[in-house]
N, C-alpha and C positions, 0 to 999 in steps of 0.2 A: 219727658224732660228735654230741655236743650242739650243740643251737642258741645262740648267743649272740646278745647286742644292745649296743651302746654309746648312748651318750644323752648328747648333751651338756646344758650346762642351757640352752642358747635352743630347746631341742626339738630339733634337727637328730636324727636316729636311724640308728643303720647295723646293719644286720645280716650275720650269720657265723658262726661255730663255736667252741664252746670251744677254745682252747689255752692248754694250762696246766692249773691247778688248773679244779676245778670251784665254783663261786662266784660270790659280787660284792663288788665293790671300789668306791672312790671318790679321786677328785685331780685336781690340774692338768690337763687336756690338752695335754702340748707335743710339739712332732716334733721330729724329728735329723734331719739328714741324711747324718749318717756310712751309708758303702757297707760299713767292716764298722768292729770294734772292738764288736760285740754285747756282750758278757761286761764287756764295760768297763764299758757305759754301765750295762746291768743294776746291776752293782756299786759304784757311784759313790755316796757316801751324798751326792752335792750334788741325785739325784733323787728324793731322800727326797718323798713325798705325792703323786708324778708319774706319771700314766697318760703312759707315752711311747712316740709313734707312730713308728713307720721306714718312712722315705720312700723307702729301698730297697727293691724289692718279694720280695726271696728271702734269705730270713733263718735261720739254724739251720744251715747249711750246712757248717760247720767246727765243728758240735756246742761244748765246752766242756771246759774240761779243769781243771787242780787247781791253775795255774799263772797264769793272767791276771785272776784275780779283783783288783781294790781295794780290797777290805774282805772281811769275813769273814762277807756274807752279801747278797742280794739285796736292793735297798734303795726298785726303785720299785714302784708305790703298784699296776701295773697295765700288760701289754703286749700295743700292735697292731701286728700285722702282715700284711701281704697273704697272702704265699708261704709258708708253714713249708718247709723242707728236710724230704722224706718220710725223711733219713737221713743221718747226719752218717760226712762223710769230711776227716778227718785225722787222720796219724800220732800228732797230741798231745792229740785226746780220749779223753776218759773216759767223755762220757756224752751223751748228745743233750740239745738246748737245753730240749725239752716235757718230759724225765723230771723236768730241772733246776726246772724252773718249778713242777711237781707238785708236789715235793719239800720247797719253802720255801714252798707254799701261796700261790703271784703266781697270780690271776689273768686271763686276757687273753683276745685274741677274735682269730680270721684271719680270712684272706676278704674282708675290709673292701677299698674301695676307698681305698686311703691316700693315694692323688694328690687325689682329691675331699674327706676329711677336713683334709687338711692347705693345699689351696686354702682350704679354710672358716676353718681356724683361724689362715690367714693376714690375714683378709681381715675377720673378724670381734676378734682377739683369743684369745691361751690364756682357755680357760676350766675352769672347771668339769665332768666327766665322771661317770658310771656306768657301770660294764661288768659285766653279768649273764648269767651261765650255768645261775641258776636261775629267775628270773622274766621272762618272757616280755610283762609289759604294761609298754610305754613309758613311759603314763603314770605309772604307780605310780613306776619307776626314776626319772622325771623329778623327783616329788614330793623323791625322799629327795636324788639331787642337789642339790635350791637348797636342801636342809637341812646341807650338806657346807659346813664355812668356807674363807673364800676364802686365798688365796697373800698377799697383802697383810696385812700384822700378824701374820703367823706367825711365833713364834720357835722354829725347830726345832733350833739346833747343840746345845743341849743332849739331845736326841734321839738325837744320832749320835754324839756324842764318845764317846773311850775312857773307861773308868771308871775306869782305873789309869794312871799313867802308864809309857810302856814305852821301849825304848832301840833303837835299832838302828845299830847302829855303824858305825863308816867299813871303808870296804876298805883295805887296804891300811895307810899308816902315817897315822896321825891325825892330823892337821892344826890342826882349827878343833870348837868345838862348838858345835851351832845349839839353842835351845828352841822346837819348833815348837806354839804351840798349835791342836791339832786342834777345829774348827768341822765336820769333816768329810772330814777328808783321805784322800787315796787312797795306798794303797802304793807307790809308784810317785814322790813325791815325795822320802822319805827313801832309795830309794835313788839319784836321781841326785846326790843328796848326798854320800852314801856313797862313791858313783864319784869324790867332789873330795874325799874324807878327813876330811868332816867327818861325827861323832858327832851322830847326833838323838836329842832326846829329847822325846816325842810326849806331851805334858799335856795333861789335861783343859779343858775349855772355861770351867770356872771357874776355873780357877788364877789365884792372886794375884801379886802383882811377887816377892813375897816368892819365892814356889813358882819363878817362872825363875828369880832369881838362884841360889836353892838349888844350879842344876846348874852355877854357874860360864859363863853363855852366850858366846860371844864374840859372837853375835846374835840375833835372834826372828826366828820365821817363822809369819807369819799362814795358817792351810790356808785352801782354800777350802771351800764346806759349803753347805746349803740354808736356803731361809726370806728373809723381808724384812731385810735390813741397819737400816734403820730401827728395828726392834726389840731388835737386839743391841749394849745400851748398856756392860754388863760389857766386853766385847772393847774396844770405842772406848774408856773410859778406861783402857786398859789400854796400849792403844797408846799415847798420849798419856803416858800414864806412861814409857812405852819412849822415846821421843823426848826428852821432856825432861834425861833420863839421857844422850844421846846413844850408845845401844844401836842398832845396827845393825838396822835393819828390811827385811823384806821379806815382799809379800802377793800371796798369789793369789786370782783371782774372789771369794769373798767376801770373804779377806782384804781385796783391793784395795778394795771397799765399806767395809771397815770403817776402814781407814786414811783411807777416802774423808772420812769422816764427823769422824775425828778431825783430820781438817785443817780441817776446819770446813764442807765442802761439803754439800748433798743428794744423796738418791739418788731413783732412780723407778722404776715398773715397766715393764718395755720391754712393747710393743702383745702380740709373740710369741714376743721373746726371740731369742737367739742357741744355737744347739743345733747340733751338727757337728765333721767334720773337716778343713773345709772354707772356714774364713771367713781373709779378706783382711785381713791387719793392716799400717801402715807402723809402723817405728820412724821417730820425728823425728827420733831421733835421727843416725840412719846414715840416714835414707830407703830405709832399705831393705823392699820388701814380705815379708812373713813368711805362708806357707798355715799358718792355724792350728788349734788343738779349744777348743771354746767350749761352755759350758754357764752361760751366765745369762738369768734373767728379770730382771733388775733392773741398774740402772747409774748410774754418779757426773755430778751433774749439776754438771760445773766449768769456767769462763773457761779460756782456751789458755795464761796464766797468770798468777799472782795472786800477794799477799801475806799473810802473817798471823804469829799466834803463832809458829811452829814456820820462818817468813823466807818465800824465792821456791820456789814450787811452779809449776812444768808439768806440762801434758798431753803424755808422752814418746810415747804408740801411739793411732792411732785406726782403727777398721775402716772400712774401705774401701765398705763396702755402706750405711753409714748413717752416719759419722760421729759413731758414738757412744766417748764416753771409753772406750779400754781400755788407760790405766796412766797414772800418776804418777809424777812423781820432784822432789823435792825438794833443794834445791841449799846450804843450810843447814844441813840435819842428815841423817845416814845411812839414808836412807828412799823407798824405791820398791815401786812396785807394779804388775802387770798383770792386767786382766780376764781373760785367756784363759789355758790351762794348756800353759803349756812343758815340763811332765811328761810331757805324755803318749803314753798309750797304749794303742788300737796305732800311735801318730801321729798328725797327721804331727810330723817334729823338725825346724821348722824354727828355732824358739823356743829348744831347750837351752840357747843361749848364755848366756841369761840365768841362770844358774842359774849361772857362768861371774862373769858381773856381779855376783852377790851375792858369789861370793865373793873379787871382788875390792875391792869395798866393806866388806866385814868386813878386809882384811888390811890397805887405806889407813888404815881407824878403829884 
């Protein structure tokens, strides 16, 4: 196998082996700690520009298959992992994780000691990365790293959004219609929709007010997606527009930032972020603890609860490991939001309900 090296930009250096494509890359470095749901995270465009490490050290091991992708293509920037699986065993792949990664041109390094990379990028901060399969001097990779822009004032959902808008309808007998605009969404959201009868319809990241009402919405649904919130001004008055309307709202991870922002709150960059299948949420609501999947670097910096244009807003969910905001809900107009994805998958589901909650707030409105 080829030799690889990763580099972050304070110099840290590791070395290992190509896996993947043959190449270099450049992004974020952030770790996960999900033990599996691989294909997920791969496919996630909220890790759009994202070298992402797995903390689990034996990876590839139930190969990939034609069915658990959330989007229709490999979306991070660059992947490490310890253990490659020398052979993927299960009944529902198709293809082993290395041909996968060859294939879409990602790529990654194994070998690495990811328990020591992910102490670092704990302890130091996500930072900046290079991962090289062709060049072999540190230095040189190091150079073109601190020439790579950083995560902070990125606005990438127009990067990932659909370019058309597309439909995906309810099961069963139709109920309710949602306009979700995609920042990033995963497939996986319209269908637990679908499972409650309501009809999505997945727009563009620019769309106008005009453009939802066009499909008649009985609500909006903010996706989640990658990049700084603080940059995605179009979404925030767009929301605000939805609110004032008294349009039923609901936002996830970035959504939730972006809803964050149109209440009038800041947002910031978390030290390493929240990445896993794994993180501790309470609802205020219920008190009840929730094992959730979490994928952000950035979060709403808000009072436990406040007042403003749009009346009383709380802080409904917060994570348990650090007490940072994860969801809103507003007690004035038809609008909430959670930083972590109740979607998902491969889990956990502890969250669904919420999904539940929306659309019990779309049928009181």
């Amino acid at each position: 196998m080829s030799e690889a090296i990763l580099v972050l930009e304070d110099g840290r250096t590791f070395h290992g082996e190509a896996f993947g494509a043959i190449g270099e890359t450049f992004g974020e470095a952030v770790f996960t700690t999900a033990m599996t749901g691989y294909q997920e995270t791969l496919t996630d465009p909220s890790y759009h520009r994202q070298v992402v490490v797995q903390t689990a050290p034996h990876i590839g091991n139930t190969g990939v298959n034609e069915d658990d992708d959330e989007s229709d293509r490999i979306w991070v920037s660059g992947y490490v992992v310890r253990d490659p699986a020398r052979m993927a065993s299960n009944w529902r792949a198709t293809d082993s994780l290395e041909l996968r990664l060859k294939r879409e041109g990602i790529v990654g390094i194994a070998g690495v000691d990811t328990r020591a990379l992910t102490r670092h990028l704990r302890e130091r901060g996500a930072m900046r990365v290079g991962v090289s399969s062709v060049d072999s001097d540190p230095f040189a990779l190091l150079a073109r790293v601190r020439e790579q822009p950083e995560m902070v004032g990125a606005d990438l959902s127009a990067e990932v959004t659909t370019p058309q808008p597309y439909v995906v309808q309810a099961q069963g007998e139709h109920r309710l219609t949602v306009a979700a605009l995609d920042l990033g969404i995963k497939r996986n959201v319209p269908r637990r929709l679908a499972k409650r009868g309501i009809t999505t319809h997945v727009m563009p990241a620019h769309s106008t007010m005009d453009d939802l009402l066009a499909v008649k919405p009985d609500a909006v649904f903010f996706s989640p997606g990658p990049g700084d919130p603080a940059t995605a001004d179009h979404p925030m008055h767009l929301a605000q527009e939805v609110m004032r309307r008294r349009i039923p709202l609901f936002g996830i991870c970035f959504g939730s930032q972006i809803l964050g922002r149109a209440l009038g709150f800041g947002t910031y960059k978390l030290g390493y972020g929240h990445r896993g299948i794994n993180q501790p949420v309470m609802d205020q609501i219920t008190r009840k603890v929730e094992v959730t999947s979490h994928n952000h670097g950035f979060a709403v910096d808000a009072p436990a609860t406040s007042e403003g244009e749009f009346g009383r807003v709380e802080v409904s969910h917060v994570c348990l490991n650090d007490n940072v905001v994860e969801g809103l809900r507003c007690l004035d107009v038809p609008a909430f939001t959670v930083q972590y994805h109740p979607e998902a998958a491969a889990g956990p589901h502890d969250a669904d309900y919420l999904f539940d909650r929306f659309t019990e707030l779309i049928e009181r409105a």
